[in-house]
N, C-alpha and C positions, 0 to 999 in steps of 0.2 A: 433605407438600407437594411432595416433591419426584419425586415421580412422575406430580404435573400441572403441574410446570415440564417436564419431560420428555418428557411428551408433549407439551405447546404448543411448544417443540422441535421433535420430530417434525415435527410437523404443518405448523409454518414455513416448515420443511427442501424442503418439496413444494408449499405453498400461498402462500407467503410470509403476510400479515398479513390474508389475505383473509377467512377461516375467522373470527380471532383480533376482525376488527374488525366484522363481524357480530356476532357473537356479544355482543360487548361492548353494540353499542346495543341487540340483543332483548334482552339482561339489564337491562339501564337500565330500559327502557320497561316491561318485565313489571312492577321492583320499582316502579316511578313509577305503577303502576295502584295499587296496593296502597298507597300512600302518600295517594292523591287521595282513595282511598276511605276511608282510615282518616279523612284530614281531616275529611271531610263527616261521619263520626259520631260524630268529635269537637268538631266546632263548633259540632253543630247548626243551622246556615245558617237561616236565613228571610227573609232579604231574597234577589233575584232576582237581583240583582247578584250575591252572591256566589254564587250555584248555578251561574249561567250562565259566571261563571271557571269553576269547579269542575272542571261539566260539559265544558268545550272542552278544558279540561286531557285531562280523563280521556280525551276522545273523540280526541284529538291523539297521547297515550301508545297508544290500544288500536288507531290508526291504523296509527301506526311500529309498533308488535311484531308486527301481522298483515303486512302489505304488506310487511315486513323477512325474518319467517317464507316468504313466497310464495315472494318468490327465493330464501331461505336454503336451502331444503329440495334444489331443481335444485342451487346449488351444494353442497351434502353429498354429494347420489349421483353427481354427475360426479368429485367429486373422490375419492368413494371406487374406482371403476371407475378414477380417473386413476393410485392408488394401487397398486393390484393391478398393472394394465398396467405400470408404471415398475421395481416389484419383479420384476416376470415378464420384461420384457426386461434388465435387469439382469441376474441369475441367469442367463440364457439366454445369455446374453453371454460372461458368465463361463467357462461350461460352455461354449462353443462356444471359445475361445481360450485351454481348459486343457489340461494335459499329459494323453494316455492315463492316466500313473501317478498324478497327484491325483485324477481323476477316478475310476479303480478304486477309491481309497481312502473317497472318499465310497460309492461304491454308488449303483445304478440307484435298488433300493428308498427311498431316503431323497430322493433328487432328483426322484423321485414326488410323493411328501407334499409336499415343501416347494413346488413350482410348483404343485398342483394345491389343495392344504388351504393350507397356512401363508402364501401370499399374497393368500391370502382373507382371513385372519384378522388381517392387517395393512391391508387392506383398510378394514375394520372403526373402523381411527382415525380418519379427520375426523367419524362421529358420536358419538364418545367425548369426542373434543375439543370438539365443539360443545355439548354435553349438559353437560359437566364447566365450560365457559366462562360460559354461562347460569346454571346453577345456583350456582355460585360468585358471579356479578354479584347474582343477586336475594337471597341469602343475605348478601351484606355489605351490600348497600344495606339490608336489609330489618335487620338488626342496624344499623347503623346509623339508621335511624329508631328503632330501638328503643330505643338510650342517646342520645335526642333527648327521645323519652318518659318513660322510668326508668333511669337508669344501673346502679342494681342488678338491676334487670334484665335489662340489658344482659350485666353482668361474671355473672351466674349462667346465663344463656344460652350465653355464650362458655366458660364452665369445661364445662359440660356436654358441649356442642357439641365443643370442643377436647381432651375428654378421650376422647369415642368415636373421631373422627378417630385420635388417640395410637392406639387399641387395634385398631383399622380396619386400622392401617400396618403396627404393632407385626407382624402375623400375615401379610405378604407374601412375606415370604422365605420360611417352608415354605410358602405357596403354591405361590409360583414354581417351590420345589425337585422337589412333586408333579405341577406344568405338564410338568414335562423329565420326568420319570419316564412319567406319559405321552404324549408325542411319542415317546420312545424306545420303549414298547411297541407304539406302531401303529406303527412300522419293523420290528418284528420279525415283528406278524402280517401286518402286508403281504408280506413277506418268506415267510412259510409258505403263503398263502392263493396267492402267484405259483408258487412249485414245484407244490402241487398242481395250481392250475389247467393249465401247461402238461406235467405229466405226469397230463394224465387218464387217457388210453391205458395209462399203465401199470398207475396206481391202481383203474382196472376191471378190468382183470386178473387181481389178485391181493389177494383180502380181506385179506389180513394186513396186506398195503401199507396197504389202504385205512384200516382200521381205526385204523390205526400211527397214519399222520399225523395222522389225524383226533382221537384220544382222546391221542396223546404231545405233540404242537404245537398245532395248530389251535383245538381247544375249550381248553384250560388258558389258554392267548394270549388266547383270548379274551374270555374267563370272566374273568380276570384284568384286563384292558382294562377290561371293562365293570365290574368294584366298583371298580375305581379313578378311574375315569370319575365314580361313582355318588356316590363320596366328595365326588372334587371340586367336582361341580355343587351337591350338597349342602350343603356349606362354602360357596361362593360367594352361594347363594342365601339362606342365614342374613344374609346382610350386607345386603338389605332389611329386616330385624327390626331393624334398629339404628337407623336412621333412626326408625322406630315407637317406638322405645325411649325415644330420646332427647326426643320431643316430649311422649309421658307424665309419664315423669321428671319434665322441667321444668314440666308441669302439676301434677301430686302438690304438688310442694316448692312451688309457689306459693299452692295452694287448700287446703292441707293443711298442710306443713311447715313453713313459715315463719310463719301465725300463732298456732303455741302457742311460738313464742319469740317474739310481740308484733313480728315486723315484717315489715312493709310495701315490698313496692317497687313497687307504683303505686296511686295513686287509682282509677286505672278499669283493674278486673284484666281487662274485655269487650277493651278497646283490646289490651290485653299477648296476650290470647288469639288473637285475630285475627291479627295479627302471625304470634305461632308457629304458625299454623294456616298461613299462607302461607309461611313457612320449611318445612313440613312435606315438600313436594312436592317444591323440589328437592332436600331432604337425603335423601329416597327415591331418588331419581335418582343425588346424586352418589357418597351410600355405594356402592353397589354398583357402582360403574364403577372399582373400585380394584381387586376382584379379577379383571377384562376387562382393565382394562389391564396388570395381573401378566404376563395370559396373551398381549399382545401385546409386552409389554416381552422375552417366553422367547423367543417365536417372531422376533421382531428381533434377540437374541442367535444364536440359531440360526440363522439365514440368513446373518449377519455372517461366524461363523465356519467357514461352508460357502464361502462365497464366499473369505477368506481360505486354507482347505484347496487351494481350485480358481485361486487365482492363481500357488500355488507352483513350478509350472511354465509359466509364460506368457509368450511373448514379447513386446519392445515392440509397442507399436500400430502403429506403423509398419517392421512389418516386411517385406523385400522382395516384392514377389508380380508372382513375371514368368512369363509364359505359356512351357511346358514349352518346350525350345530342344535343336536335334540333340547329343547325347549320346556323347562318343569312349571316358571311362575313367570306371567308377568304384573307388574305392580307401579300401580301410577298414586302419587303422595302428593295431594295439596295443589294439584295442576291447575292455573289459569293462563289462560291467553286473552289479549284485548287487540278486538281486530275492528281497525277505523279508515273507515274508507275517506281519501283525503278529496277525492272529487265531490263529494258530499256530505252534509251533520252524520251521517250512518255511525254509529259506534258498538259496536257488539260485544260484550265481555262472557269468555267463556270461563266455569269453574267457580268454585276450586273444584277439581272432581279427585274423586280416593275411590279406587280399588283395587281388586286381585284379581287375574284371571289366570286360572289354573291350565296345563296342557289337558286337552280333553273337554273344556269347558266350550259349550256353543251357549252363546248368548248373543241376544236380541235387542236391537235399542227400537223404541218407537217415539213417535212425537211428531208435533206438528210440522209444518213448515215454516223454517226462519227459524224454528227452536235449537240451531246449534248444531244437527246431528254432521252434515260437513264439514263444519269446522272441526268437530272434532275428532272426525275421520283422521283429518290432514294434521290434526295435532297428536295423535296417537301414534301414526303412522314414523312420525319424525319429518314431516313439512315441512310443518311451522317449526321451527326453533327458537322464536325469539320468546320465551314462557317462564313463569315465572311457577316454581315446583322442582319434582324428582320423577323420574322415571326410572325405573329397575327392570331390566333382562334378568331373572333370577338375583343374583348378588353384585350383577351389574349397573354402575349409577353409568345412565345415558349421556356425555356431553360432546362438544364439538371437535375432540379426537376420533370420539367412536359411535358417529350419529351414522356414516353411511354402512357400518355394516350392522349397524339398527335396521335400516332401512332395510335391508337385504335380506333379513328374517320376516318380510309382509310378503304378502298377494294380494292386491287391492284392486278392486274392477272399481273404478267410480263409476258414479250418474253418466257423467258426459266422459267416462273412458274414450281414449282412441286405440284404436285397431292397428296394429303393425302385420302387413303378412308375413313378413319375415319373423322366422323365431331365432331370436338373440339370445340363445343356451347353447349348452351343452348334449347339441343332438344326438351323437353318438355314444349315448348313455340311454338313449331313448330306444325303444324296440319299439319297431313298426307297427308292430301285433299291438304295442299297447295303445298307439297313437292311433290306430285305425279302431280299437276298440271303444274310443272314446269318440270317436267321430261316428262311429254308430250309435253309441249311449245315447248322445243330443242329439241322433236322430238326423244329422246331416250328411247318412252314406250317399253315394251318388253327387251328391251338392258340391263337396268340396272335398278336396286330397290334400297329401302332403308331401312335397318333390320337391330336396335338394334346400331342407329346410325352410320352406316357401309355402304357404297356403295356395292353392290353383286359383282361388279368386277369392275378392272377401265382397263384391259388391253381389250385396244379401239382403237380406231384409234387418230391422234393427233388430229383432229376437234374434236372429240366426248371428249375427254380428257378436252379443252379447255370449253365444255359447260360443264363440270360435274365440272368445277373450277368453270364457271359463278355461276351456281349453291348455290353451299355451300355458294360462297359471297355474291350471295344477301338472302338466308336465315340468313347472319349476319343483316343485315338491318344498312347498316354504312352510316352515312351523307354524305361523299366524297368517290368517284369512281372513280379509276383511270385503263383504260384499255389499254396497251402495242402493241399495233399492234394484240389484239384479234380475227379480222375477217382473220388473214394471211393465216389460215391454214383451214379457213370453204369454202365449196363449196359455188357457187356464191347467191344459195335462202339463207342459212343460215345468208352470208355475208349480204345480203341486209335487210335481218331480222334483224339483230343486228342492225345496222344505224339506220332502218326505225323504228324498233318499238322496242327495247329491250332500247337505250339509250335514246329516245325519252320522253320514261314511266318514267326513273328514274328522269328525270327533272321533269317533271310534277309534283312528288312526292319530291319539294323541293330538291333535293340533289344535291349537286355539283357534275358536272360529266367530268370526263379530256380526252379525247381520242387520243393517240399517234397515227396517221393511216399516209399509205404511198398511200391511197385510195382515192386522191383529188376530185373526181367527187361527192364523199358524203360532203364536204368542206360545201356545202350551207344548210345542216341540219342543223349545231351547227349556237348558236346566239352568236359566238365568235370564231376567228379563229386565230391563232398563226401561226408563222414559226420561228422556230431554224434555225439559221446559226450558222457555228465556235462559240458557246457557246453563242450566244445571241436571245434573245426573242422578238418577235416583233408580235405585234396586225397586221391583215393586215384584209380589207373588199374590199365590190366588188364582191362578191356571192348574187343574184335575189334570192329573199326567192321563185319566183314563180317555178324556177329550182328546188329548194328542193321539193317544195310539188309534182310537178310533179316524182318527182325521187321516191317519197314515194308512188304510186301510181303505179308503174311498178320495175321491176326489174333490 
């Protein structure tokens, strides 16, 4: 029972009593048909008078249950679509004001499923509830007329009845437990079916690849999904047979089993039958809604505790959010982060790192691969938050009141930046003149336009991808710039363009500007140069400013 207190819970929780007080009168009404009709062929009526109550009765109950049903049904699917919708922005919510690092920790693949399947499948509860509330109503009234009629028949109904429920319930928890088992395995093959998909190119390539994925992850995943799938639907659908079970039974033991020990619980065994013949239908109905609900009670657990995962780093609601503002110092004091990936020993400690970067300052980090330089991107930036140090906007100490309009003072192209074609600004601050001047700069006139705040296409080549990001970032016009290894993917005029005159200009223009490159030979443009080792930072000089100008002068 306590998994249809739980969901009429639920169901409150979104609908309040609206669901709960429907439901209640079509359950009345259903079992009050059944009760009118029983009367009549047990009275046997023959005067006119009484048929004519009978009948307005009956006609009055089958009035309310249809005309109740009409609206019922609009309200079940609004509220089910209302259900989804509330769960989806929810979640979406959540995920849009969690830390970069909670976030990682859940995984793309799993924030898939859950918005896109499992709030469907919560979706699902107002006609669970409604199905579960009805059958429940006609099932006690209808037991109830029934120790009206025979009390023994009543109390052998209710054993029967109350003893498959017991066994019904008894078998939810390995349910539930095989529910998670499978959620957990469509994360996984989601997870394999997305590597392949986005390494086609390579898995065409090379059969062996192909082969690999396909017969080492993909089919076993799958194969495995689907008997597990096969189990479970299986199991669940056996829980119709019970309901069938239970009405046999209590007809056997009536017409058979109880009169060779000489007793009786009712004069007219036609009336006692009738009865369980209209119990029969919703205990069809309500049995099987226990293993549904199992599966929405997993996927409520599971959302809960994604949601909780995604709060862990969240700032208050009310956190500052002030429009970027001219920028003199920034100053990072003693900063470490320690980043440990928990699927494997990986442990990376970054810091302590200490310094200043002045408005106007272009500097340069270089280092190897693995030495840090992303993480520290993501920890400069205001990513990561979980760190142990200071960080200062001028005379601003950074913390999780006023980490997003930190954030808000960057322009960050990462490595694996993605592309929005839409620009999410303030476009009519923008002059077309300027926006088309800039789509000439990078050289992409003709290629691509800009209509209605919409890029005309963005499938480009990844250079050209990479300047339609530069782009929209500097139409934000942010005081700090931070660029990821952005010249990796431009041909070599482009690449010397960026160096020589793209980050050049934004210094000039005041703005701190940070450059990740693996492209030492530009080292003597910046009037700052950095190198990452194993998570540490270090100022290094000994770049001839006369090298840079010459470099800015040829390609």
């Amino acid at each position: 029972m306590k998994y249809f207190i739980s969901l009429l819970g639920i169901t409150k929780r979104f609908f309040g009593f609206r669901v709960l007080a429907f439901g209640i009168i079509a359950g009345l009404s259903n079992a009050a048909m059944i009760s009118i009709i029983n009367e009549t062929i047990r009275r046997d009526v023959a005067s006119k008078t009484s048929v004519w109550m009978l009948f307005t009765a009956y006609l009055s109950a089958m009035s309310v249950y249809f005309v109740l049903q009409y609206f019922y049904q609009a309200l079940l699917i609004s509220s089910s679509e209302a259900i989804v919708l509330n769960s989806r922005a929810e979640l979406i919510q959540k995920i849009r004001k969690s830390g970069l690092r909670s976030f990682e920790k859940v995984g793309v693949n799993k924030l898939f499923v859950l918005l896109a399947q499992d709030t469907n499948t919560i979706g699902q509860i107002s006609g669970l509830a409604s199905n579960a509330i009805i059958s429940l109503i006609v099932i006690t009234a209808s037991l109830g007329y029934l120790a009206f009629l025979s009390f023994k028949g009543f109390l052998l109904a209710m054993f029967i009845i109350g003893g498959s429920l017991a066994i019904a319930f008894s078998k939810q928890k390995i349910n539930i437990h095989r529910i998670r088992q499978v959620m957990e395995l469509e994360n996984t093959f989601l997870a394999h079916m997305r590597g392949m998909l986005l390494g086609i190119k390579e898995i065409k390539m090379d059969i062996s690849m192909n082969d690999g994925i396909y017969n080492r992850h993909v089919k076993p995943t799958m194969e495995e999904l689907s008997g597990l799938k096969t189990s479970n639907n299986t199991f669940q659908s056996r829980f119709s047979l019970l309901g069938q079970l239970v009405f046999f039974v209590t007809m056997g033991c009536i017409l058979y089993l109880l009169p060779v020990f000489d007793i009786t619980i009712t004069e007219d065994p036609a009336q006692f039958v009738i009865i369980l013949l209209y119990i029969l239908a919703p205990l069809q109905t309500l049995i099987p809604l226990i293993p549904h609900f199992s599966q929405i009670s997993a996927t409520i657990d599971r959302i809960a505790i994604t949601e909780r995962m995604l709060e862990a780093e969240c700032g208050p609601d009310d956190a500052q959010l002030h429009a970027p503002q001219p920028l003199q110092r920034l100053s990072i004091r003693n900063l470490c982060f320690n980043y440990k990936n928990e699927k494997s020993d990986f442990d990376f400690n970054l810091g302590p790192i200490h310094m200043d970067i002045k408005a106007g300052d272009l500097v340069f980090i270089h280092g190897h691969n693995g030495s840090g330089k992303s993480t520290l991107i993501k920890v400069l930036s205001g990513l990561y938050t979980d760190t142990i140090g200071s960080i200062y906007m001028d005379d601003i100490l950074i913390n999780q009141q006023n980490i997003q309009w930190y954030r808000n003072m960057f322009g960050v192209i990462f490595t694996d930046n993605h592309l929005f074609d839409y620009i999410y600004d303030d476009f009519e601050n923008k002059s077309e003149k300027n926006i088309d001047n800039l789509i000439t700069k990078f050289g992409l006139s003709g290629k691509v336009k800009v209509e209605k705040n919409r890029f005309s296409t963005i499938d480009l080549s990844e250079g050209q991808k990479k300047r339609i990001a530069l782009i929209s970032m500097l139409l934000k016009d942010k005081p700090v710039y931070i660029f990821d290894e952005w010249a990796a993917n431009q041909d070599p005029d482009f690449r010397h363009f960026f160096y020589t005159t793209v980050v050049p200009e934004l210094s000039q223009q005041k703005k701190i500007v940070i450059v990740v490159t693996h492209d030492e030979r530009y080292l003597p443009i910046a009037n700052r140069v950095f190198k990452m080792q194993d998570g540490g930072l270090h100022e290094v000089s000994g770049f001839p400013k006369n090298d840079a100008f010459e470099m800015m002068r040829r390609p």
